[in-house]
N, C-alpha and C positions, 0 to 999 in steps of 0.2 A: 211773208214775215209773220210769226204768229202770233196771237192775239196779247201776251204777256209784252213783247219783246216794241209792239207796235204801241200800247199804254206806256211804256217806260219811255220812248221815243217824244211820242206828244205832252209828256209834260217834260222832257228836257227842253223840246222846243219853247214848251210854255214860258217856264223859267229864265231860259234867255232872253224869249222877248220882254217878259217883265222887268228882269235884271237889267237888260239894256236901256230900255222906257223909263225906269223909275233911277236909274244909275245915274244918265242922261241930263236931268236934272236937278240934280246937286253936285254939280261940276266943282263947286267951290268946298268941297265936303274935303277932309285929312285924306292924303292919300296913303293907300295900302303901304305898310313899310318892307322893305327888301329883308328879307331875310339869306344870310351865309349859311351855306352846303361843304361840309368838310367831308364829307362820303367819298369825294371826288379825288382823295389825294390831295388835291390844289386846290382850298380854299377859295371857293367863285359864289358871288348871287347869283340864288337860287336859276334867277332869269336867263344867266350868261354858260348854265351846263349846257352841254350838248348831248342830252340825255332826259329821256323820262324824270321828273323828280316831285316828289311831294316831300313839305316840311309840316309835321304839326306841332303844336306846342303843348308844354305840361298843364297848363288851363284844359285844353282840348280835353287831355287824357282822364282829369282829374275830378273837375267840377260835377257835384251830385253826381257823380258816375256809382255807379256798383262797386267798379275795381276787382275783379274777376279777370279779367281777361284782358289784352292788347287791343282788340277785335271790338270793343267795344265803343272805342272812338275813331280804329285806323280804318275801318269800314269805311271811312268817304276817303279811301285811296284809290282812284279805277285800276283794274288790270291785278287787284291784291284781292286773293276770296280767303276768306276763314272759312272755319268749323271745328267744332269739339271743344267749347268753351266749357262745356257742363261735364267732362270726362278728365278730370285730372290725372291720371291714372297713364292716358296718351298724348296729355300735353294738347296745346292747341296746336292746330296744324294750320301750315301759314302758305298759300302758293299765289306765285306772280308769274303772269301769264304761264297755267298751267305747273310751272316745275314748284315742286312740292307737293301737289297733289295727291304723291303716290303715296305718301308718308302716313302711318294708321299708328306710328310714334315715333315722339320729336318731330323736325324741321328740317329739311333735305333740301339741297339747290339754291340756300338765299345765304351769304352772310351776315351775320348776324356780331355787331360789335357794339359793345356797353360801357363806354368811359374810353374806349381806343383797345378794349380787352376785345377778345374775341367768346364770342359763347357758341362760335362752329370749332369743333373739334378738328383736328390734322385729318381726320379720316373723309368729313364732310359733313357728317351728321350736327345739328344743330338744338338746342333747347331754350326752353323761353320760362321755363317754371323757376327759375333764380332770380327774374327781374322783376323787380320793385315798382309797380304801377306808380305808387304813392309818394314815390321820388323823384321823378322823369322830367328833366326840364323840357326837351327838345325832341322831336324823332325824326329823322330822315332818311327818306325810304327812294332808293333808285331802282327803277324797273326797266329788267334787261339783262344782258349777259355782263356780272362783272370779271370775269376770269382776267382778263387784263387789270385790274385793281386791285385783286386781291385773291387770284388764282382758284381754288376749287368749287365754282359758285355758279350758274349757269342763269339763275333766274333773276338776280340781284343783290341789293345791299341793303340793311336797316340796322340804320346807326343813331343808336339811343343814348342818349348824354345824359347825365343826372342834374338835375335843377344848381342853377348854385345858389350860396347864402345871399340871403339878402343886404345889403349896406347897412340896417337895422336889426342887430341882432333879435332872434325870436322864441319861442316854442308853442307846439304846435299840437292839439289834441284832435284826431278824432274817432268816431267810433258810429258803426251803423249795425245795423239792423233788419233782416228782411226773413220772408217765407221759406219755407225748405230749411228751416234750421241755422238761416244764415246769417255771423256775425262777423265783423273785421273791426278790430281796434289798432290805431295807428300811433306814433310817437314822433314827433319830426320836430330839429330844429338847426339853425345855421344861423349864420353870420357875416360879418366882413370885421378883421382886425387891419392892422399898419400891414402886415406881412401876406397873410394867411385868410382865404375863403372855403368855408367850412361847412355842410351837409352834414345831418346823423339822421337817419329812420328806421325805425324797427314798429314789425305788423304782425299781427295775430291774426288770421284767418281764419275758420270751422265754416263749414258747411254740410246738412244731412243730405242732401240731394234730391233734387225729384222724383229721380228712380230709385226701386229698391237696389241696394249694395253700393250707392255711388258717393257717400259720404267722403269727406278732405278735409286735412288740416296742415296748417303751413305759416310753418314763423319766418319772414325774413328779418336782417340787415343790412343796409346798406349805407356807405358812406362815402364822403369823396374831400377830399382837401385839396387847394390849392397853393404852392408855397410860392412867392415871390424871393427866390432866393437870390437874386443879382438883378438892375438892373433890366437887365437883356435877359435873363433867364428865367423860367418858372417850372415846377415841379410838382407834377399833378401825382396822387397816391390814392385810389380807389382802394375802400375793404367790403367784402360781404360776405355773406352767410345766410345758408337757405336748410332749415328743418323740416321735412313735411313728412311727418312718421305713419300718416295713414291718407292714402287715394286711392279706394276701392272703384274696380273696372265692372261695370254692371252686363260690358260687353253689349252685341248686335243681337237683334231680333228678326225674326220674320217679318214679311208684308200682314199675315195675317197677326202674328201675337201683338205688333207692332200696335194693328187696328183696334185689338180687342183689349189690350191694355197698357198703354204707351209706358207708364209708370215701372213695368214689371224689369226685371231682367233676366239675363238667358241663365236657365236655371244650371247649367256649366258653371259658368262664372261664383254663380251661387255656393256650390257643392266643392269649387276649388278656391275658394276665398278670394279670387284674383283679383289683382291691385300689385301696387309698391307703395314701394318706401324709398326715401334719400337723404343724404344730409351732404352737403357741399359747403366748403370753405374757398374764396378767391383771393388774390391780394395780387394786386399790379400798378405801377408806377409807369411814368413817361415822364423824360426830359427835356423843354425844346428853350434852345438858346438863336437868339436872335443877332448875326453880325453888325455892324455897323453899316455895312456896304448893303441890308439887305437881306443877306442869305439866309436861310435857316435849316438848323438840323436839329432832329428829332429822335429819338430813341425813346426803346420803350422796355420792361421786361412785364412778364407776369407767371401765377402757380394759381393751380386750381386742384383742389383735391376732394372727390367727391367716393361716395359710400350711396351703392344702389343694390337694390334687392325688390324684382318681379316677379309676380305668382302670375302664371299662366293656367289655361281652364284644361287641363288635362295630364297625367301622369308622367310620362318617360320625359323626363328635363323640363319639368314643369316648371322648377324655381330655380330662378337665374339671379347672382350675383356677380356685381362687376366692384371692386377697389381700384377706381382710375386716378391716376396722378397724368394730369396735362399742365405742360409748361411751353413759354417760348419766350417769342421778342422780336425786334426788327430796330432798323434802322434806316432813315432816309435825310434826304440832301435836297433840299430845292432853293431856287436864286430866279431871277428876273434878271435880264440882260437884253441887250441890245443885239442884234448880228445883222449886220447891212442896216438896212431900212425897217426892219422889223423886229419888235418885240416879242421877246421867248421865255414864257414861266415856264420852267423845268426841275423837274424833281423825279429823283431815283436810287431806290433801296432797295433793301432786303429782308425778306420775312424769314423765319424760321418755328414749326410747333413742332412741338413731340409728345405723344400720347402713348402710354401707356397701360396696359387695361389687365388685370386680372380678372379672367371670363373662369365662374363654375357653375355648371347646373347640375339640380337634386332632382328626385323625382317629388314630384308635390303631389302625398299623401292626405288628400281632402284640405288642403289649404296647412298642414303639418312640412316639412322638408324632412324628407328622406334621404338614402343613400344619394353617394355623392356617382352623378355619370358622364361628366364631362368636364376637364382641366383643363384651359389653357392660359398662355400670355398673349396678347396681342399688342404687338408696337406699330404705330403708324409714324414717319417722319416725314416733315411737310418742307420742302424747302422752295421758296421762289423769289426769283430777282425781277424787278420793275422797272420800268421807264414810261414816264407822263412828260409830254409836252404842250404846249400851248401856243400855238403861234399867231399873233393877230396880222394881218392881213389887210388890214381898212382899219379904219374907224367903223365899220359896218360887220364885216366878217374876220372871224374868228377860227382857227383851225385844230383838232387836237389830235393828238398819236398818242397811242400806248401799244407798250408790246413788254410781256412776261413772261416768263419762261419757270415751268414750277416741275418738278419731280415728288413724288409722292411715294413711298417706300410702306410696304408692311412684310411683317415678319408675327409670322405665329411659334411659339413653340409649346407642342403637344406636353401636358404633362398626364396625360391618364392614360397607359399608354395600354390597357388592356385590350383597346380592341384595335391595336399596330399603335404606332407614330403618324401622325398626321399635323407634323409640321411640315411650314413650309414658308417660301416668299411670292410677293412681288411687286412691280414698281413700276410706276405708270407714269409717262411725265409727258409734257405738253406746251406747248407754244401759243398763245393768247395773244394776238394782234385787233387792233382795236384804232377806228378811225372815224372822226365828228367832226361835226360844221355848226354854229351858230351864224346867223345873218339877222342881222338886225336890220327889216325890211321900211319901220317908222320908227318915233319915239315910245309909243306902246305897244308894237305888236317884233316878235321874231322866230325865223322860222331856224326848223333845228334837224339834225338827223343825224344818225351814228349806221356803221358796221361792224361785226367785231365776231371771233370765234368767242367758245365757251366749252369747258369740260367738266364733268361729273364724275368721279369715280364713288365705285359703290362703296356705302361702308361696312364697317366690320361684321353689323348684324344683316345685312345685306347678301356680305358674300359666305354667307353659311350654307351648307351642303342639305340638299332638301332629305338626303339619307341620314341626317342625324350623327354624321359622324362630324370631326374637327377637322379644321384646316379651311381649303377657301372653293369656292363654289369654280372650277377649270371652267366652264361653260362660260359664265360672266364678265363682260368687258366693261369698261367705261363708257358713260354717256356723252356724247360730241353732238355739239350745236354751231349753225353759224345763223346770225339772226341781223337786221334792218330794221329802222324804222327811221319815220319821215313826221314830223311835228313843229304841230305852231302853237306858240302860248305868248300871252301878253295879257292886257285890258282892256276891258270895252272901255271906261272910264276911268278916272282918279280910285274910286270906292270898289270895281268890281274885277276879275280875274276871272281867264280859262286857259284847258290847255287842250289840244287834240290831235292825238296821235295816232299811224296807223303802225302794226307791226307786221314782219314776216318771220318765222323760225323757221329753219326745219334742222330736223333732227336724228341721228343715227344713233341708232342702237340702246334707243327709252328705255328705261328699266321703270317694270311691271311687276307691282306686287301680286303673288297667287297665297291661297291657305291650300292644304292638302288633309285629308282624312282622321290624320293619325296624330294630327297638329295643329286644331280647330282654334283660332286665336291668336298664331304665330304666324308671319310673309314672311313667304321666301321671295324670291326676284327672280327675272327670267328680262331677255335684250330682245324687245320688239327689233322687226328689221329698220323700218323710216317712218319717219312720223312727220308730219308737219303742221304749222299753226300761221295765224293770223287771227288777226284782230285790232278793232279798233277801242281804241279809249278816253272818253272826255270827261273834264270836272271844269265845274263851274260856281263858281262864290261870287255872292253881290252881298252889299248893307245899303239898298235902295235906301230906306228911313235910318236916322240914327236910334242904335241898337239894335236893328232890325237886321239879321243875316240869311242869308239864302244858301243852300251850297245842295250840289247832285253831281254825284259822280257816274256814269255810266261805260260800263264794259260786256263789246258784243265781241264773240271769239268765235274760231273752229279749230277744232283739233281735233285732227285725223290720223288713225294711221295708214300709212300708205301700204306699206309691204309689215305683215307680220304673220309667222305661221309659228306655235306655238311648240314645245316637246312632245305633245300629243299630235299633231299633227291638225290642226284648229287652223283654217287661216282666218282672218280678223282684219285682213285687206279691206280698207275702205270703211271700220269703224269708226265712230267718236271714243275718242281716250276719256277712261272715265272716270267719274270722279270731281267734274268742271261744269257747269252750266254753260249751254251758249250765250247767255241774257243773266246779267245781275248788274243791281242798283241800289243807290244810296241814294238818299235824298234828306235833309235836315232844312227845320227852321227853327230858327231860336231868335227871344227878344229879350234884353238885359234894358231895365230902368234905373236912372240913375238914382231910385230910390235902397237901389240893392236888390228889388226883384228879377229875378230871371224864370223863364220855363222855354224850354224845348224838345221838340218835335221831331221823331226819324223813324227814317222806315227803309229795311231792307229787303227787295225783291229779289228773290233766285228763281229762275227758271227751272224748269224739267231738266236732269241728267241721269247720264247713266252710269249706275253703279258694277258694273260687270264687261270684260274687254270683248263678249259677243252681244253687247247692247241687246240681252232680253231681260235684265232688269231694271226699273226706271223709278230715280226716283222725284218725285212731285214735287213742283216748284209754289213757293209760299210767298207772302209778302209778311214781315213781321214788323211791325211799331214799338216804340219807347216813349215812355212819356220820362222826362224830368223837371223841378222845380228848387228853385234853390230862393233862398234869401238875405243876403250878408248886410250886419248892420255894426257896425265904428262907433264902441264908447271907448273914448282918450285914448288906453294903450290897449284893449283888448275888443280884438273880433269874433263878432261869432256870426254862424254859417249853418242855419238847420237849411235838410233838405230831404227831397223823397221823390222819390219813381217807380216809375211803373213799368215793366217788361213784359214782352209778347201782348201789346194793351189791345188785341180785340180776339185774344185767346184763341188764335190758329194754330190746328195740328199743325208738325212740321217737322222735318231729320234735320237734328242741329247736327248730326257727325255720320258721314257715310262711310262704312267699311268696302273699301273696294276689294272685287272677286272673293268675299269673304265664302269659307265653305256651307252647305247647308243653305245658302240664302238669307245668310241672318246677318243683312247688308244695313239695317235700318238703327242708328240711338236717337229715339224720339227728342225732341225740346224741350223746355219746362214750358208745362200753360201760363196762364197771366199769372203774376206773382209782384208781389210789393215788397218794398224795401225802403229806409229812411234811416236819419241821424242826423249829425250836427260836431260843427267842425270847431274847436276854437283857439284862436291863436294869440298868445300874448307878445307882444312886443318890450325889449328891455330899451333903458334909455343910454346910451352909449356913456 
């Protein structure tokens, strides 16, 4: 084991026997409260899936945080690795055991759902730069194949709720302050009436970057209301809006430019101004009425219209815009019943997305757009039918089936037709069978384990043709998974939780981003033949002392591929897939006094990986710190909340974003060094 992987080990160990020892005795301490998982289909604590699952709350996400990124609190999720917090430009990139990984822009392999809306597209592809850090009541994260839940998804589900109003109407200031230019001012406030629970937030974001050309700006909205319009029924209506008219891409560096000045960027990117721009409107509603007997059915629609435009670091279709209109909706049906002797939650419906995209790229004449060299449309249509069962079995065991059945339809049509017609279709559909156990072995501990297939199809930027012409990449198939795993989670005490899981994947036909000569800053994708993974993953939370919390999550993986010989004729049989550490860890401590003070302590270690699919480039594994500090103090109807942090706090080099098999070797976007940040939150309360 080696020396990083073997440190991260002994202080989990540490941890737990402290958590347990000092757990141990405050038996009589509030016990942890059950938190509900709606990711699932079927509304279960969290305790009773039979599935991987982490829930954190908008406190988590929120308090003295930066608010930058997701990554910034969901780090103590095992089996979840970020990076690319400080590259707006490519989005954060999010992967759960391994799938997403390959992604160098947007979110590939996880679904991703915000109020019951979807922010994965029909095609697969996923984005996170429309969600409102400063909103977020709830986040719940399943790790695993969901293709059974929600069809084209292979790695899992995170599913982010927006806070609701509080019973005390309110509003809500705040506003910070930190190094690299960086400011964020926020507006928030909500309620409860007779009828109606109500959310409004709107945030100002700028940041100059640590690196040269990495500057960003970005205004969200986000809103969410809840109508109580019958009885039995309630009607939820989410709005938002996301402007971010400037993320410059400072782009990958050398090992050596890296060394010699982490700050800089790849003078490409310089010379082609590269970065985007976007501007997105969403608006989506669900309706769920509640029987008498029970039953409940749900409906949902939603429209999302977004405006994007990407400067890449090189000439021949350098600048790429897309005008996408995404719509859909679904519908489901679940009931509890009886059949024999045994009790059965069931629920089963239908999804439907349809994505629309108008694809043009120019030639980008030093960051200028030029002639126009490629037209097309692209439709993707997502259609899949579900069934979730639940069957309890005991008072002890629990049993679950799902099986899905999704079709996935794309259609391009060429409109630039000078160099031929290069439309074209096609349509990939798939069967998702999926099968769990919970057993509940005492009163605080239960063991858990699922099977289940998973599919991947690529998406539209995916299946683009490495010769630069339109239409879809003939070589390129869909990625197929079928994956296990076997886990136990309960509590040692009243006060403390863990969970620990082991998994299996494997996988045919991983799709592998490569860059090519002529396209330095642009993946194409290419089907390793078999790939396969394992790993294990624990988290562990205690509040040995009141206010005193502990938590470490750690994940140890492999991920091989087994058969892959490339178009070059490369085999890569018996690699690490890369992109992944074997060894990464979380670990926090924080203490809240009941005087209002708070500070807490975390640190994330990533081990050594490799950035290239013949494992000769390698990049160094870091261990990074956070300090924060907060202090909230209660006169009558108004609170206030300064606070301040500290990031990367013992100023370790380090790659906060790895471009994988990028060309040239310029695989490295340095971190920002130690950098400060502060402000103050305040919130006034109105009297009803």
């Amino acid at each position: 084991m080696k020396r990083g992987a073997r440190t991260v080990v002994s202080i989990a160990a540490l941890l737990a026997a402290q958590g347990y020892a000092l757990a141990s005795t405050q038996a009589n301490e509030e016990e942890i409260s059950e938190l509900v998982v709606t990711a699932t289909r079927i509304a279960r604590p969290a305790s009773d899936v039979a599935a991987s699952v982490s829930v954190l709350s908008g406190v988590e996400l929120q308090t003295a945080r930066q608010q930058l990124g997701l990554d910034e609190a969901m780090a103590r999720v095992p089996g979840m690795y970020f990076q690319n917090r400080y590259n707006f430009a490519q989005d954060l990139r999010i992967a759960i055991r391994g799938f997403g990984a390959r992604s160098n822009f947007g979110v590939r392999g996880i679904k991703i759902l915000v109020d019951d809306i979807p922010e994965t597209l029909a095609d697969g592809q996923s984005q996170v730069d429309s969600i409102d850090i400063g909103s977020i009541g709830q986040v719940e994260v399943l790790r695993g194949p969901a293709s059974a839940l929600f069809g084209n998804a292979a790695g899992g589900v995170i599913n982010i709720r927006t806070e609701d109003g509080s019973a005390e109407p309110y509003a809500e200031a705040r506003t910070a302050f930190g190094d690299y230019g960086f400011r964020k001012h926020q507006l928030k406030t909500g309620g409860t009436t007779e009828r109606v629970n109500y959310l409004l937030s709107v945030s100002d974001l700028e940041i100059g970057g640590y690196r040269e050309h990495s500057a960003a700006r970005n205004k969200q909205f986000n809103s969410r209301f809840r109508f109580a319009i019958a009885d039995n029924s309630e009607l939820a209506l989410a709005i938002s809006a996301t402007d971010q008219p400037l993320s410059d891409d400072a782009g990958g560096l050398t090992a050596t430019e890296a060394s010699e000045n982490p700050r800089a960027a790849s003078a490409r990117n310089v010379a082609f101004d590269a970065g985007e721009a976007l501007d997105q409107q969403k608006i989506g509603a669900s309706l769920k009425h509640t029987f008498d007997n029970g039953d409940v059915i749900t409906a949902r629609n939603y429209y999302l219209f977004r405006d994007f435009q990407n400067r890449l670091p090189f000439t021949d279709g350098g600048t790429v815009t897309i005008d996408r209109f995404f719509a859909g909706g679904g519908l489901s049906y679940g009931r509890s019943m009886q059949l024999g002797a045994y009790e059965h939650r069931l629920i089963f419906g239908v999804d439907y997305d349809r994505q629309d995209d108008d694809r043009r790229r120019y030639d980008n004449l030093a960051g200028v757009q030029g002639p126009l060299t490629f037209d097309q449309n692209e439709r993707a249509t997502s259609t899949g039918v579900f069934l979730q069962d639940e069957l309890r079995l005991s008072d002890e065991l629990a049993v679950t089936f799902g099986l899905r059945y999704d079709t996935v339809d794309f259609e391009v049509a060429d409109a630039f037709l000078v160099d031929g017609d290069d439309s074209g279709t096609r349509s990939i559909d798939d069967v998702s069978p999926s099968v769990g156990f919970v057993y509940e072995l005492s009163e605080r501990h239960s063991l858990y384990g699922s099977f289940a297939t998973a599919f991947e199809t690529p998406t539209f930027t995916e299946f683009a043709n490495p010769d630069g012409s339109g239409g879809f990449n003939p070589e390129l198939a869909p990625q197929l998974s079928t994956s296990s795993e076997l886990g136990l989670r309960g509590s040692i005490s009243e006060i403390s939780q863990y969970e620990i899981v082991a998994f299996n994947i494997d996988v045919d036909d991983e799709l592998i981003p490569y860059e090519i000569a002529s396209s330095p800053g642009r993946n194409y994708f290419a089907n390793a033949g078999q790939s396969s993974r394992q790993g294990i993953e624990l988290a562990i939370s205690a509040e040995p002392l009141p206010g005193l919390g502990l938590s470490l999550a750690y994940t140890w993986s492999d991920f091989t591929f087994d058969t892959f010989v490339d178009d070059a004729g490369n085999d890569f049989s018996g690699n690490r897939i890369p992109g992944i550490p074997d060894v990464f860890a979380h670990a926090d401590i924080s203490y809240s006094h009941d005087s209002g003070f708070m500070i807490a302590l975390d640190a994330m270690y990533s081990d050594a990986m490799f950035a290239d699919n013949a494992n000769t480039a390698r990049i160094a594994g870091a261990t990074v710190a956070n300090l924060r500090i907060a202090f909230s103090r209660e006169y009558e109807r108004i609170g206030i909340e300064p606070f301040v942090g500290l990031n990367n706090l013992t100023d370790t080099a380090y790659t906060a974003n790895t471009r994988i098999n990028a060309f040239g070797g310029r695989y490295f976007e340095p971190g920002p060094a130690r950098n400060l940040y502060g402000g103050v939150s305040i919130r006034y309360r109105f009297a009803h």
